[in-house]
N, C-alpha and C positions, 0 to 999 in steps of 0.2 A: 252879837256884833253885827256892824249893817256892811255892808260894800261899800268902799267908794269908790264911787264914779270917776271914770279918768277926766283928769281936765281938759280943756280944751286945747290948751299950750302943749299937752302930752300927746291929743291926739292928732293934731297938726305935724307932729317930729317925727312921726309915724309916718307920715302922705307930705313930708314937706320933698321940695325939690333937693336937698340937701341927701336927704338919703337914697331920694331914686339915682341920684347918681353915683353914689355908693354903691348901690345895687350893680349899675351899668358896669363898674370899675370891677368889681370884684366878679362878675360874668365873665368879662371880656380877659379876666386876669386865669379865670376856670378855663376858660377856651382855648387860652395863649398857653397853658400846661397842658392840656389834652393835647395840643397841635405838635409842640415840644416833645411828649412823650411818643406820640405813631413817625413820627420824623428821626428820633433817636431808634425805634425798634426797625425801622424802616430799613437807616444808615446800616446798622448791623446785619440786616439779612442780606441786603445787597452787598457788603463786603465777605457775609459769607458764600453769597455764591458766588463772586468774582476768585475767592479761594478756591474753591470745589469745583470750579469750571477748569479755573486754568491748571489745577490739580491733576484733575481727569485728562484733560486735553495731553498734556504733555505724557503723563501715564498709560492712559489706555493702548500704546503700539505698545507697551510691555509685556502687553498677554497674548502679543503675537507674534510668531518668529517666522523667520524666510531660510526656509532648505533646497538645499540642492541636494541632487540624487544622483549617484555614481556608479557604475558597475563594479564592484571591487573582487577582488579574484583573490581567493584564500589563498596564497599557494603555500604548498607546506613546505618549500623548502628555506623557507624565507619564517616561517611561525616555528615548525616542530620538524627539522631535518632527518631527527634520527627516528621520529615515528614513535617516540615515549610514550606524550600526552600526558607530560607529566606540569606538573600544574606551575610551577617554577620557569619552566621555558615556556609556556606558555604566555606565563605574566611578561618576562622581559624580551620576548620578540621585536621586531622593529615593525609596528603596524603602522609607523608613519611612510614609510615606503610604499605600504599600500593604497595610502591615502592618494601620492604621489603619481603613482603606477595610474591609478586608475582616472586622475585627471590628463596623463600624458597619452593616456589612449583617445580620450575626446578633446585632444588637440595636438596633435600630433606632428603639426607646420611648427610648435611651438621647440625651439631648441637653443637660443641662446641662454648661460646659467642667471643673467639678469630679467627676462622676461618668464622667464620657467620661477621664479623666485615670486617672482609678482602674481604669476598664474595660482602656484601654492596658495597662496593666500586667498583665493574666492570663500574658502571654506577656513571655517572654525580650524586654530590650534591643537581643540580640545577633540580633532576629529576623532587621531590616533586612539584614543581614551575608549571611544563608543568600541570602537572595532576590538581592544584590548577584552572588555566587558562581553559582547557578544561571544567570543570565541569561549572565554572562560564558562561562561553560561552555557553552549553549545557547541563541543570540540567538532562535533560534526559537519560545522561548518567546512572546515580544513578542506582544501583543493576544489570547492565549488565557488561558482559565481554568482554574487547575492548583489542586487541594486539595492544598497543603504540610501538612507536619508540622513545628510550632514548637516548641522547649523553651521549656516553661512558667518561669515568673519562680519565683524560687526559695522566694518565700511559697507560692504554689501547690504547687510542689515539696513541699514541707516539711507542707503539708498534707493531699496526698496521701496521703503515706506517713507522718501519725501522729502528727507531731511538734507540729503545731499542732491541736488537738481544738477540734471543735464546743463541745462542751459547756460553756465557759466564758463569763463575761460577755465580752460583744464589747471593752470596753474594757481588756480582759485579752491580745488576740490581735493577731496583725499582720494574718490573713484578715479583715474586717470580713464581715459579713451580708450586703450586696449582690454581695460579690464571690463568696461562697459561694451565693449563688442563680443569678446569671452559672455559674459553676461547675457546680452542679448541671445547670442547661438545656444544656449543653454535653456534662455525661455523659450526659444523657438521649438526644439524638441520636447520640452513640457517638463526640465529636470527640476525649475524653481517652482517652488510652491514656497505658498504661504498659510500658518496652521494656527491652531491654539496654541502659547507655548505653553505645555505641559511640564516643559522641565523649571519652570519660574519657581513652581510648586511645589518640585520634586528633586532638587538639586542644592546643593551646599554651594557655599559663594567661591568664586573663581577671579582670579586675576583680569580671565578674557570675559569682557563683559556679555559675547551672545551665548553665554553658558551659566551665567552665575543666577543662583536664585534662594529661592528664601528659605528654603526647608530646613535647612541648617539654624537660620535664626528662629522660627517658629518651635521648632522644637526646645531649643535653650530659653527660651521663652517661657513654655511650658512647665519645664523643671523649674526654672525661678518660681513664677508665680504659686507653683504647687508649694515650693519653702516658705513663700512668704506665707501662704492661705496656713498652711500646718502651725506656723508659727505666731502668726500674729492674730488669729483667730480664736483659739481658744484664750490665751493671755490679756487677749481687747475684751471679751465678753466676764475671763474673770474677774479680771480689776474693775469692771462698771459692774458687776454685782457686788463686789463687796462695796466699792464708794456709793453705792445708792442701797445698798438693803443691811450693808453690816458695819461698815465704818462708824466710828463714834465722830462727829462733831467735834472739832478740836482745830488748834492752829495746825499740827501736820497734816490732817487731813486738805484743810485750807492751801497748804501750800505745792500739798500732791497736785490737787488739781488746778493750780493756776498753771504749773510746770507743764500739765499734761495740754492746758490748751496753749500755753504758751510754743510747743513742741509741734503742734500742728502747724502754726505759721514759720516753724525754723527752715530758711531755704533747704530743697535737698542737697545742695553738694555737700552741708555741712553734715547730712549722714551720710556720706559718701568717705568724708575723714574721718568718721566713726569707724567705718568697718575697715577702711586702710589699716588703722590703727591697732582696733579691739581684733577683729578677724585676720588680718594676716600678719600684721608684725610679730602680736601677741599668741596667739593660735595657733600661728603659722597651718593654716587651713590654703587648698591649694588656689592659687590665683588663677582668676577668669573663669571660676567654677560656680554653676548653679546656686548651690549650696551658700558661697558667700556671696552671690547676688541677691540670692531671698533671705539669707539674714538680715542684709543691710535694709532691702528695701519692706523687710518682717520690722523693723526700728520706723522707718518712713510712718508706714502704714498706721500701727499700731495707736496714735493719736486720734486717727481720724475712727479707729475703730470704736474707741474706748467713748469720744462723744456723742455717735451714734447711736451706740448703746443704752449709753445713759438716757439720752435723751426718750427712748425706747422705752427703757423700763420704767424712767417715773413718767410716761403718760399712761402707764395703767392705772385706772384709779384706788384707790387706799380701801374701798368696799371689796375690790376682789382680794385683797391681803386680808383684812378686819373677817372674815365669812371665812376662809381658810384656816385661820387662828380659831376662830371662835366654833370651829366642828374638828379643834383637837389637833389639826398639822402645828409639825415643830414649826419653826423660824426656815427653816433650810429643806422642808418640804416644801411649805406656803412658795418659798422661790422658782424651785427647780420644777414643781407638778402646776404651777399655776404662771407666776409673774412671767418666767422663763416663755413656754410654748407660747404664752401670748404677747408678748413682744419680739419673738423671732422674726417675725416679717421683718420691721425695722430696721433691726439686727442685721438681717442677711442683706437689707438695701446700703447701708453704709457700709457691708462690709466688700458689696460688689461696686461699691464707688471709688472705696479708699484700692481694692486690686483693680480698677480700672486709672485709676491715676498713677498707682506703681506701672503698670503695663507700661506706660506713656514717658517712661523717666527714661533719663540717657546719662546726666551729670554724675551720680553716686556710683553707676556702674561703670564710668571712666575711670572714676578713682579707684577702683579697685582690680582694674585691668580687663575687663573684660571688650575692651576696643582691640583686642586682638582679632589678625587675622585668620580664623577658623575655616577651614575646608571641610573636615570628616565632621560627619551627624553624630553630636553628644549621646551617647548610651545610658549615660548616668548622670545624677545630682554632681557630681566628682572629674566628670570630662570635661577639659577645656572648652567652653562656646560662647555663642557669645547672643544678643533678646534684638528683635525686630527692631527698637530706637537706635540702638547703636549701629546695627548692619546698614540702617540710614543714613546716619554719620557720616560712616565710612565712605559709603558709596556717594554722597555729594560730594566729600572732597575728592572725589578721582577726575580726572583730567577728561574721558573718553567719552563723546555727547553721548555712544550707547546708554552710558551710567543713568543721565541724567531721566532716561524714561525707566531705568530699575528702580533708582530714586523714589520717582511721582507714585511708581504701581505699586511700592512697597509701602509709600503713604497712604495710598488706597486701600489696599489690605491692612494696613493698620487700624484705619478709621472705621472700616468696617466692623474689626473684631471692637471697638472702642463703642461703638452705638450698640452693637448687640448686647454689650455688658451692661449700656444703660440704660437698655431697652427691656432687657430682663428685671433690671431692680425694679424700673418701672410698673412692668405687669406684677411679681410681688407683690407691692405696695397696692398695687390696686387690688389684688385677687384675695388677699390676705387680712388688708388692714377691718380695723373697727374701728365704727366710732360710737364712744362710751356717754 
């Protein structure tokens, strides 16, 4: 056979102006997608940090609290009269009197029941409580004089740090005049400071916002996700073994798994009337409890589990199954000694995505009660508490701007614990994976 030679008319269509500028078009059409794409990746980072700024900004006076320091005088006839030390009267003492006592000593001018009322108030509600705790902690307190440190009430709080300005008519502000010269005389002897607040950390939520903090919700947190991890963990990884290594090809199989991906897009509230339903109508399991938090969101989870998996397993290729069979492993060795260990990476990354996206829910755990309001730190799967999304909730709908920087800090601590989880799958996937 010879070559033919292109013709002249074909190689003119080649170099005609007709196609250079087709070329030009389709350039210019390349460049207007690449400018299009850095300008949408752009728009996105910039709205993400205008979220993480003003995030942080309003949050960050959350991890700091303003104390005042009082001389308080145990006295015993007011804690333990008859000298018992018995732990009863100790608890129901009147340590608010104390609180009292010992702001009327550092102001002493102060004596009408309206301005004494007002004075009360520089310090936390929740003062009585500390003093209650110390004593039971250490009776020996009893009849000496101890300069405590009290979180300031949260007008004070809030004045501290900015939020309430001098400069306005008094009839504009919550700090009134007297309370801001009280104030003053108090910074002037060095009794306000301002600290890390350590109790944000270490405290259960409170009605008075310079007291309430997150410990309570971290911990019920914890219980959940441990229910969910127990449960939808081993359940997601057995059902992607059997639909990839043992299931027969068939219409139920076909229809297991379009259910299963169809259930990953199901809104969560609608597993939220799952577990209203299945767990406490039918169960009657206790409400606002761990347990049927992580069942319900053990239901959420478990779709996303079960795709990741799969997706897992069959990228290991058919030679490491084919070489296990063929040196004698059963079916259900070749899995568990070979396909299994090396598709865990995988495995463990979608399974720290799918409990990272549980972490983040608030809607299924509404519906099952857990928007209650909890004080005491869950001990158990079975104690009423309640998970960091919802003590969110709550605390924006409250009225008291304190709230509003518990709010921001406890989204900060969310987001935190929320990157590290997918910061971890990340390293995983990198540390772990192969490529075959």
């Amino acid at each position: 056979m010879t070559d033919m030679a292109p013709t002249s008319s074909s190689a003119k269509s080649w170099d005609s102006d007709e196609t250079r500028a087709n070329l030009k078009r389709r350039h210019r059409s390349e460049k207007r997608f690449r400018v299009l794409g850095l300008t949408a990746i752009f728009i996105a980072l910039t709205l993400l940090a205008i979220l993480i700024i003003s995030i942080a900004g309003k949050g960050a006076t959350a991890f700091i609290q303003t104390t005042i320091s009082l001389d308080v005088t145990f006295a015993e006839q007011k804690i333990d009269p008859k000298g018992t030390r018995d732990q009863e009267v100790l608890r129901g003492a009147s340590y608010g009197s104390l609180v009292r006592e010992a702001l009327r000593a550092e102001f002493p001018e102060v004596k009408s029941r309206k301005d004494l009322r007002v004075l009360f108030n520089l310090v936390s509600n929740g003062s009585p409580n500390k003093l209650r705790k110390m004593v039971m902690e250490n009776p020996e307190l009893i009849g000496q004089t101890v300069r405590v440190q009290f979180a300031a009430s949260d007008d004070i709080d809030m004045f501290t740090k900015g939020y309430i300005p001098r400069d306005v008519p008094e009839d504009d502000r919550r700090v009134k005049d007297k309370e801001i010269a009280w104030y003053d005389q108090l910074a002037e002897k060095g009794m306000v400071e301002t600290r890390f607040n350590s109790d944000f950390f270490t405290s259960g939520d409170s009605r008075e916002p310079e007291i309430a903090g997150i410990w309570g919700a971290i911990v019920g947190s914890f219980y959940t996700l441990f229910i969910t991890f127990m449960i939808s963990f081993p359940v997601g990884v057995m059902s992607a073994i059997y639909l990839e290594e043992f299931a027969p090809k068939n219409k139920f199989t076909d229809i297991v798994e379009v259910n299963i991906n169809n259930l990953a897009a199901v809104p969560s509230i609608v597993f939220g009337l799952l577990g209203l339903a299945l767990f406490l109508n039918v169960a009657h399991l206790p409400r606002s409890a761990p347990v049927v938090g992580g069942l319900t969101l053990a239901l959420m989870t478990l779709p996303t589990i079960i795709i990741a998996a799969r997706a897992s397993i069959r990228a290991i290729p058919d030679s490491i199954r084919d070489a296990a069979l063929g040196l004698g492993a059963s079916r259900q060795q070749m899995v568990f000694h070979h396909v299994l260990p090396l598709s865990m990476p995988g495995i463990m990354t979608g399974t720290i995505i799918g409990l990272s996206q549980a972490l983040g829910e608030t809607a299924p755990l509404l519906m099952i009660g857990m928007v209650a309001f909890i004080v005491d730190i869950p001990g158990g799967v079975t104690d009423p508490a309640t998970v960091l999304p919802v003590q969110i909730f709550l605390w924006a709908d409250s009225p008291e701007r304190a709230f509003v920087e518990k709010t921001s800090g406890a989204i900060i601590v969310l987001l935190g614990f929320l990157v590290f989880m997918n910061a971890v799958a990340v390293m995983l996937r990198k540390k772990f994976e192969r490529r075959w």
